[in-house]
FITOR-732835 format. One record per atom (N, C-alpha, C, O): y, x, z. Coordinates in steps of 0.2 Angstrom, whole numbers, plus 5000, padded with zeros to 4 digits. Atoms other than C-alpha are relative to their C-alpha. Layout:
YXZ ...
This chain:
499750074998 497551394929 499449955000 499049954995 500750074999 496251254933 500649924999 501249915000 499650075001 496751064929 500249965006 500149975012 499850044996 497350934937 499549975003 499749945008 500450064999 495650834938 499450085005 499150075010 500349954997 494950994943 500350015009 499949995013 499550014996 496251024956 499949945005 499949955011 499850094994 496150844966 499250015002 499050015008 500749994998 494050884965 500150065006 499750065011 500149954997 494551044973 500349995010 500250035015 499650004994 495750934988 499749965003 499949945008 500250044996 494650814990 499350045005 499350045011 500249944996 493450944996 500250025008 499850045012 499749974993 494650995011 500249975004 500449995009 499850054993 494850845019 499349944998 498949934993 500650064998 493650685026 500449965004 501049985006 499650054998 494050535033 500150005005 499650015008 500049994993 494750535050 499649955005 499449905003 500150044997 494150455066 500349905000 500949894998 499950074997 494350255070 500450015006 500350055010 499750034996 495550185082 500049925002 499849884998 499850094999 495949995091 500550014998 500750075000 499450025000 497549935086 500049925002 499649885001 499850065001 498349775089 500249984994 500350014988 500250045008 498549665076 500850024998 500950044992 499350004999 500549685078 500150084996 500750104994 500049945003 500249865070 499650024996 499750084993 500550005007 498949835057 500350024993 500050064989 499450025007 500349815042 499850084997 499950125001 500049925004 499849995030 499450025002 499350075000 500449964996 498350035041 499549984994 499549934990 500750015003 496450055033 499649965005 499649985011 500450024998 495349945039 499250045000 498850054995 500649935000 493750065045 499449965001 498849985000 500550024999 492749915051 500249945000 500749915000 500050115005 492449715046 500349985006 500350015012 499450044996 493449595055 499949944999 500349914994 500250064999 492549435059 500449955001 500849975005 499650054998 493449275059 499649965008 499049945009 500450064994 493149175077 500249945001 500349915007 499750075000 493749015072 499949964993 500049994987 499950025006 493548885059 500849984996 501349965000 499250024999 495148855049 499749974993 499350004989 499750044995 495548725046 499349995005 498749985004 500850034994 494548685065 499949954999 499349945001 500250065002 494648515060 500249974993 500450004988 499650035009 494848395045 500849975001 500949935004 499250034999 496748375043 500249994994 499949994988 499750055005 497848295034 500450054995 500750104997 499649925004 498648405019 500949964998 501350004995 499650055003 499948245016 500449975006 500249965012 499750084997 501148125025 499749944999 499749914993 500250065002 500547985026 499449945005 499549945011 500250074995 499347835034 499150024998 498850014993 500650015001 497447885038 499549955000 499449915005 500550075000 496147755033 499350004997 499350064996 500650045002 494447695027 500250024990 500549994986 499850005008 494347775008 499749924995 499749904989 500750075004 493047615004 500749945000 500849904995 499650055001 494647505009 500550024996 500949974996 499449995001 496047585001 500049974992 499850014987 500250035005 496147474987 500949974998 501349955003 499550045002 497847394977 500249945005 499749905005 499750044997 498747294989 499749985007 500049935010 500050004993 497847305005 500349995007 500950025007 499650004994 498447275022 499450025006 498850015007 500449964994 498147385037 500649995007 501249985007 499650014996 498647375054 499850055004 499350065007 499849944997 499347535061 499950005008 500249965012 500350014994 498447565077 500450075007 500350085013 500149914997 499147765081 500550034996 500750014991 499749955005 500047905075 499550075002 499250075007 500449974997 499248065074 500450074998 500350094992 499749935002 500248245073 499750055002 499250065006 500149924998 500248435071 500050005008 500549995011 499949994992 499648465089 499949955006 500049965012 500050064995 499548295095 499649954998 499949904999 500550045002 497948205088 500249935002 500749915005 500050064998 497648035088 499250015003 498850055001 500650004997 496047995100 499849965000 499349965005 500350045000 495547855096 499550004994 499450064993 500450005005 494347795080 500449944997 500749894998 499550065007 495047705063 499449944997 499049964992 500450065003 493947535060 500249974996 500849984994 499650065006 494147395047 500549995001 500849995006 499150024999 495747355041 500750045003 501250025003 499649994996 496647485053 499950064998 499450094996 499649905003 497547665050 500450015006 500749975010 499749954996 498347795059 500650034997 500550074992 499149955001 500247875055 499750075002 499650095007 500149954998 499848035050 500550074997 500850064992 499749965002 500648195048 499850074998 499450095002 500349925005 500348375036 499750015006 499949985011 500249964995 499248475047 499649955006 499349975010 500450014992 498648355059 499449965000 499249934995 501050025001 496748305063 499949924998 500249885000 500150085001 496148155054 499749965005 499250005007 500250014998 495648055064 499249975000 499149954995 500550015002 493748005067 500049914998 500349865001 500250075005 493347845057 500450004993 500249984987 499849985007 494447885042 499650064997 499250104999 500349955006 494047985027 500549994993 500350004988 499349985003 495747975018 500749975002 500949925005 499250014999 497547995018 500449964994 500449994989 499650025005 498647875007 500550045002 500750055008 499449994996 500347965006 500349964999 500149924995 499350044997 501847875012 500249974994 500349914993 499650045005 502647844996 499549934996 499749884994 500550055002 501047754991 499949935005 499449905005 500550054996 501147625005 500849985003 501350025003 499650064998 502447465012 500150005006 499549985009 500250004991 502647465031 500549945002 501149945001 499650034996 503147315040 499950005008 499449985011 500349994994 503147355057 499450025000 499250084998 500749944998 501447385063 499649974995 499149944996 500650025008 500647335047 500450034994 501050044993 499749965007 500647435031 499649964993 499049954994 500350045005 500247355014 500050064993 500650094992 500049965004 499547474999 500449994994 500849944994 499650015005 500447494983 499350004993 498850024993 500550025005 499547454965 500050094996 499850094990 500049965002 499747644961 499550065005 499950105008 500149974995 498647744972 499650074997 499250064992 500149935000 498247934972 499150005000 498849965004 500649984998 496147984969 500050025006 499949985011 500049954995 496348114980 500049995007 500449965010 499850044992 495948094999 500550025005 500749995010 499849984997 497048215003 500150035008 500550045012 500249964994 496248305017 499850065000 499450084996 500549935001 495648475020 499850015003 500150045007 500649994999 493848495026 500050055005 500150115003 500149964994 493648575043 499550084997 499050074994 500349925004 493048785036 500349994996 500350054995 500050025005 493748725021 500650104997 500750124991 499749925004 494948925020 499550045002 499450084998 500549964999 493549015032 499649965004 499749905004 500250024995 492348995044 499850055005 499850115005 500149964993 491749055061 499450084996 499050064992 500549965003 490749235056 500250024993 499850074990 499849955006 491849265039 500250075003 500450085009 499849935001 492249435036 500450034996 500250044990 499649935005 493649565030 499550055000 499250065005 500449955001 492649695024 500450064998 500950064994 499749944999 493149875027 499950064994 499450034990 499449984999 493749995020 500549974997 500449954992 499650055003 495449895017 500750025003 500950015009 499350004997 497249935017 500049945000 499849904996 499950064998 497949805026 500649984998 501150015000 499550015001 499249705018 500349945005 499949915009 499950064995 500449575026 499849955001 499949915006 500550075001 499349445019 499550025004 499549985010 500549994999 497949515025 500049985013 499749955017 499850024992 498749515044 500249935002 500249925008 499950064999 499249335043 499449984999 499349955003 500650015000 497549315038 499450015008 499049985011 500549994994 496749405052 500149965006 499749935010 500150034994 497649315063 499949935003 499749915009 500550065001 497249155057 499349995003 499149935005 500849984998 495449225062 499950015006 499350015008 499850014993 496149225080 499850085001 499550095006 500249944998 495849415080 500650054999 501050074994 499449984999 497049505089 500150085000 500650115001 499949925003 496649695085 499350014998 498849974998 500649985005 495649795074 500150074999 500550115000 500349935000 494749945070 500350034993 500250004988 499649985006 495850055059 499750085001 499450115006 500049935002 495850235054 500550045002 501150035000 499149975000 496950355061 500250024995 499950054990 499849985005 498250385054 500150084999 500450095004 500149955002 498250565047 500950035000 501450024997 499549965000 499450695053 500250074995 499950114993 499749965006 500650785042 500450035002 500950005004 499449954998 501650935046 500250034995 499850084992 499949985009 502750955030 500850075005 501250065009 499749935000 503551155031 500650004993 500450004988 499649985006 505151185020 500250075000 500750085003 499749954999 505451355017 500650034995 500650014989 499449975005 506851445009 500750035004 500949995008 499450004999 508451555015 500449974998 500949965002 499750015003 509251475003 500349905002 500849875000 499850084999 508951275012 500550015007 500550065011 499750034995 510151185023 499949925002 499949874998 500450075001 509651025032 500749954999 501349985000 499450055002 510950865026 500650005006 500550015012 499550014996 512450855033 500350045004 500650035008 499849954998 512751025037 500450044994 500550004989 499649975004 513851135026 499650084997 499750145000 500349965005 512851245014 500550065000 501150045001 499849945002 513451435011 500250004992 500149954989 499950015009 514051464993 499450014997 499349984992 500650015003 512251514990 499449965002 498849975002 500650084994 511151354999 500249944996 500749924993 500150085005 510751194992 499849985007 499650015012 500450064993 510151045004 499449995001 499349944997 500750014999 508351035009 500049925000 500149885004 500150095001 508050855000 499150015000 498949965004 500850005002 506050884996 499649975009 499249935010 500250014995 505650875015 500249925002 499949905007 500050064999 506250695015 500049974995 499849914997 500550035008 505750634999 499350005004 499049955005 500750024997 504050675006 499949975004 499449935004 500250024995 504150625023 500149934998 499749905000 500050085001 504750445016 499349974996 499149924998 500850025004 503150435003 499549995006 499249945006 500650014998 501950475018 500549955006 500349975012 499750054994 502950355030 499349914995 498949874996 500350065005 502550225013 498950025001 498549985002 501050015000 500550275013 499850005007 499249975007 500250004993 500350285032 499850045004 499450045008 500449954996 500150435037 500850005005 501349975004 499649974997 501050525050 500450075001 500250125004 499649955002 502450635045 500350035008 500650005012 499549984995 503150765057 500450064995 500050104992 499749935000 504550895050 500250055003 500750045007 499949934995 504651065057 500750034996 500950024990 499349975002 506351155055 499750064995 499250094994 500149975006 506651255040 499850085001 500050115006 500549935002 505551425036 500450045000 500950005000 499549955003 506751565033 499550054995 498950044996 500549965003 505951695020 500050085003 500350135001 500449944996 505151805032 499449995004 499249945007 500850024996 503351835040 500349965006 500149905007 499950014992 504051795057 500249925000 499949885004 500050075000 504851635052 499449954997 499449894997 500550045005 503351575041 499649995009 499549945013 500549994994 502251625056 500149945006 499849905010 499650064995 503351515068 499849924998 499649885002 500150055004 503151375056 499349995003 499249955008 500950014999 501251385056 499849985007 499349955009 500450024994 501051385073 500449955004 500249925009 500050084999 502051235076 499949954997 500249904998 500350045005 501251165062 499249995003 498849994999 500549994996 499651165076 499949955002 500249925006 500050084997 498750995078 499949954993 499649904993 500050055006 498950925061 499450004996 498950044997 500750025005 497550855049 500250064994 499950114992 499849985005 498750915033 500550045002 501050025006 499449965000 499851065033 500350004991 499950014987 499850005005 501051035018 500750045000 501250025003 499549964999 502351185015 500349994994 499949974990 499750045003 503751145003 500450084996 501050094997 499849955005 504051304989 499950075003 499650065009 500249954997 503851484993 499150044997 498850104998 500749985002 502151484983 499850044993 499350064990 500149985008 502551554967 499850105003 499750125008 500249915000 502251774964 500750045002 500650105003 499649964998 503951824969 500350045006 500050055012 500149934993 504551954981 500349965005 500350005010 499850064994 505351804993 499549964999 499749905000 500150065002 503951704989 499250025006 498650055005 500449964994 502951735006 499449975001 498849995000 500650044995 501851595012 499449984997 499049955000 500650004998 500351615003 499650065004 499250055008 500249944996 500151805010 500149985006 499649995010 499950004991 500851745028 499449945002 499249945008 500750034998 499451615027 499250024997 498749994999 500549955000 498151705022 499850065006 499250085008 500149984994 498451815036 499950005004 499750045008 499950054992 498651685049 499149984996 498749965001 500750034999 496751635040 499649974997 499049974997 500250045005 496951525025 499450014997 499350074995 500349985005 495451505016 500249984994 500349924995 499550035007 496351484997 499349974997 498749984998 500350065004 495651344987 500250014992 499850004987 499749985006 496751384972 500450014998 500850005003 499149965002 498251454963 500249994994 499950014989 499850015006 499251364951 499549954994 499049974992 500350065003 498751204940 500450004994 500950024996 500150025006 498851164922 500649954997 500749944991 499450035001 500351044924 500750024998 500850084997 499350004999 502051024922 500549944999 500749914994 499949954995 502950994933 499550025007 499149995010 500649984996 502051094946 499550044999 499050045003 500549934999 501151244942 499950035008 499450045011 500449984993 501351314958 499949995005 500349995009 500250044996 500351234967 499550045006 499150085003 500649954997 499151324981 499749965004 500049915005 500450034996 497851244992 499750035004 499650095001 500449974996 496751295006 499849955007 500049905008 500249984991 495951295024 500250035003 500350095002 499749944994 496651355038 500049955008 500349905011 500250034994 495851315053 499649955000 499049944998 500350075000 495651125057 500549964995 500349904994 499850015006 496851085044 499949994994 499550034993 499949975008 496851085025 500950014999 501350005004 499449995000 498451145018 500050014992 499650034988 499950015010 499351105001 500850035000 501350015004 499449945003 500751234994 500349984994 500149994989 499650045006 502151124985 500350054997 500450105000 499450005002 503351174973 500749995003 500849945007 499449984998 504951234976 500949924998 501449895001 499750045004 505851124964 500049935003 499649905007 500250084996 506150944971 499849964993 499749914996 500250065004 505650844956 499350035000 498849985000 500749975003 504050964954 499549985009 498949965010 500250024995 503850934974 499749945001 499249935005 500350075001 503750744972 499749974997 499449914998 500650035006 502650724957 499650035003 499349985006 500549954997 501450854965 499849955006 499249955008 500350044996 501650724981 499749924996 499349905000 500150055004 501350574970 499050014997 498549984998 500550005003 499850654960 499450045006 498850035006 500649974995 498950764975 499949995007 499449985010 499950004994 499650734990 499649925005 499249925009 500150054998 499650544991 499149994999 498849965003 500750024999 497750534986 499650045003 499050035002 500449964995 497150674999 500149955007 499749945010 499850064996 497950545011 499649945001 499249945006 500550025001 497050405004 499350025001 499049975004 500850004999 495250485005 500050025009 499550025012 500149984992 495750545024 500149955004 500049955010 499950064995 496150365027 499249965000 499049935004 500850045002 494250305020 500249984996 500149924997 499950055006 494850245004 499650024993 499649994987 500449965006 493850374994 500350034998 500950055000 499749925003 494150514983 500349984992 500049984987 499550035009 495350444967 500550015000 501050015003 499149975001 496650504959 500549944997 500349894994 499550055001 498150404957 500049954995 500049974989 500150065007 497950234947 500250014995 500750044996 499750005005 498450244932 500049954995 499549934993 500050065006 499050104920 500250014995 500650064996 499850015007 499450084902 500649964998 500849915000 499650035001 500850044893 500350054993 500350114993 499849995006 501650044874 500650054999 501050055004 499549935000 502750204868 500849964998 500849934992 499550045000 504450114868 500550054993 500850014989 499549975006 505350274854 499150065002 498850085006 500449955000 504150394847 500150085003 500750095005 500049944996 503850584853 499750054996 499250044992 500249925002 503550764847 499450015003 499249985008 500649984996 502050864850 500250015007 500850035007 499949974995 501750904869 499850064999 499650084994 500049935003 501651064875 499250005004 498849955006 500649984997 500151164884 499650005007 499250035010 500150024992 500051094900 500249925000 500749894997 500350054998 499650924906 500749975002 500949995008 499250024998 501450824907 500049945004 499749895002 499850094998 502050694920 500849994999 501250025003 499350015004 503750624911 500349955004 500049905004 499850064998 504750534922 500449954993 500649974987 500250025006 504950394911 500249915006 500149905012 500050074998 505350184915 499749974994 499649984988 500650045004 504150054912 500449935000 500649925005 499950045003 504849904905 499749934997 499349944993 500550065005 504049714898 499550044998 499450044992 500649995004 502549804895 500250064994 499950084989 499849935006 503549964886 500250075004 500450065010 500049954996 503650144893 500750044995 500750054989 499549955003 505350264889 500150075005 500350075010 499949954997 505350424894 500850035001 501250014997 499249995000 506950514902 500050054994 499650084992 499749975005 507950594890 499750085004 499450125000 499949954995 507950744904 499450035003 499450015009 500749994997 506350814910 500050085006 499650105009 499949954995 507150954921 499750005006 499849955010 500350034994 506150974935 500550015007 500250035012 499449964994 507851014946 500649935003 501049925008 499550055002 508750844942 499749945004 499449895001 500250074996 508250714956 500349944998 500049895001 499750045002 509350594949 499749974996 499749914998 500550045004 508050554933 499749975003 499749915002 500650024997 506750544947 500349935003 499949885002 500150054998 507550424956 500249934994 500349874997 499750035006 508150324940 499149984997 498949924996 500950015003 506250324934 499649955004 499849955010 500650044998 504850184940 499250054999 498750055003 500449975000 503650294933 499650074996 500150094993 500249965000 502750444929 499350004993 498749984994 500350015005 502250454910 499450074997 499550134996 500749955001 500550554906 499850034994 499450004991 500149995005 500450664892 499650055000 499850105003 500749955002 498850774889 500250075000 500850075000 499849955005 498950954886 499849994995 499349954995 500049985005 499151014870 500149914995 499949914989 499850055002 499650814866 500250014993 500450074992 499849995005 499950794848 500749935001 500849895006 499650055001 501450684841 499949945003 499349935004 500250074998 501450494847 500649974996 501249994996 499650045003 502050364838 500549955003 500449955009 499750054995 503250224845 499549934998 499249914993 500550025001 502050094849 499449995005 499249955009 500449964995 500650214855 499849975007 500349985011 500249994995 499850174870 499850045006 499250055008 500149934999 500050304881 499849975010 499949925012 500050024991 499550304904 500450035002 500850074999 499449984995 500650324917 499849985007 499449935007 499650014993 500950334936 500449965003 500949985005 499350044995 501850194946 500350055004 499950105006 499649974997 503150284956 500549945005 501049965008 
């Protein structure tokens, strides 16, 4: 068995970043940004006003002044004139100061009698204006590679850039096999359980950006694997869903090997998720989940999701890992490499009571995915140990 660190070096190997695309900006939201993304506008394009309130001459704005209100000046409807001695503009948030001012008194700071307004003996430093570039300017740049968040697309479009060069997103044809599944909402045999693992994943790579297709379930026979694979034809990632361990139903490494696979590895150091298989097959790479649904979901969490990531251009990294204090202490672990579902807390980590890898109930109960060494010794309560967001 090889490690887990071993393992992810072994998956980053089988994939590369894929091509670029244009998208419109309306579709950027999760995508990788593959190439920079110039701003073509100054923002703010003018100096505007940050305040309510009456633009004027910061040289006159002194205790108890009078000015006479010449203009108003709003979002989208400037003032075109010029602000001389003595005399101010009615202005509002967002709208262009006008030229001969160089500050805003706000409103509560100021007296208005009709078209004349008188200062008050309390007045703001502040000019309260914000400098034409003063968020970007014409020529900034988002620099790539960059998942795109919803900030970031309010941002571009601020930048008046209305699509951009992203990464395709990476197709995924996830395979469940088993006589034993039935898909939801169908009525299971007395010996069938419900194929949940094929939509646990398809929702994770929905959440990373890739492009999940699921193919109807495998049966355990060459003929149906075989069907699988070749409508599994087209994809970046082939992801098959149990079937990989040594048993006499347990087909789909022999049927892809047949069909081609070159194997990459058998079985990793973890738990849960030892049987894990990797390979080449074709134009493809292809990753051979666990059977188990909790061991299928950690397995996509710790392998899946960051062969994803490096196929988007984000690089080759295994899943973040943060820190956090042992909430009750722990016996030795055992001889493989433990991810405990476990909630993270104020800055405290508690492992579930339950560690079955059969029990999706924990899993979905859990925030995150506690990390324990092989051959872990005791941990005290306290301990600082890593984890997995989930």
């Amino acid at each position: 068995m090889i490690t887990v660190d071993e393992a992810l070096d072994h998956l980053f190997s089988l994939v590369s970043p894929l091509e670029p695309e244009t998208v419109p900006l309306r579709e950027a939201h999760g995508r990788v940004l593959a190439q920079y993304a110039e701003a073509r506008r100054d923002q703010p394009p003018f100096d505007a006003s940050s305040m309510d309130g009456y633009a004027l001459k910061a040289s006159e704005a002194k205790p108890g002044a009078s000015f006479d209100v010449i203009g108003e000046s709003a979002a989208g409807h400037g003032f075109a004139g010029s602000v001389g001695a003595a005399q101010a503009v009615r202005i509002f948030t967002g709208a262009p100061v006008p030229e001969g001012a160089d500050k805003v008194v706000i409103q509560e700071d100021v007296t208005r009698d009709g078209a004349r307004i008188t200062l008050g003996d309390r007045l703001e430093e502040k000019p309260n204006i914000r400098p034409r570039g003063d968020d970007f300017r014409i020529g900034d740049r988002i620099e790539a590679p960059r998942l795109l968040s919803p900030e970031d697309v309010a941002l571009l479009a601020s930048m008046n850039v209305a699509e951009v060069t992203v990464t395709r997103k990476p197709k995924v044809a996830l395979i469940a096999t088993g006589d034993e599944l039935v898909m939801p909402g169908e009525d299971p045999g007395p010996d069938q359980i419900i194929a949940s693992n094929s939509f646990g994943l398809c929702a994770l790579l929905d959440i990373l950006g890739a492009e999940p297709r699921m193919l109807p379930i495998a049966g355990d026979t060459r003929e149906a694997l075989e069907t699988a694979f070749d409508l599994a034809k087209g994809a970046d990632l082939v992801i098959t869903i149990g079937g990989a361990s040594v048993g006499d139903h347990d087909l789909v490494g022999a049927v892809a090997g047949d069909l081609g696979m070159e194997r990459s590895f058998y079985k990793v150091r973890m738990r849960p998720g030892k049987p894990l298989m990797a390979g080449r097959m074709g134009d493809a790479a292809m990753l051979g989940l666990p059977g188990n649904p909790v061991s299928a979901m950690v397995c996509g969490h710790i392998f899946m999701a960051p062969m994803i990531r490096a196929m988007q251009g984000l690089g080759a990294h295994p899943a973040p890992r943060l820190s956090a204090r042992l909430a009750a202490a722990m016996g030795p672990g055992g001889p493989r490499e433990h991810y405990m579902r476990a909630q993270v807390e104020d800055g405290t980590i508690l492992p579930e009571r339950s560690q079955d890898s059969g029990m999706l109930s924990v899993l979905a109960r859990a925030n995150a995915l506690l990390i324990r060494p092989a051959d872990d010794g005791p941990r005290a309560q306290g301990d600082w140990v890593d984890y997995v967001q989930i």
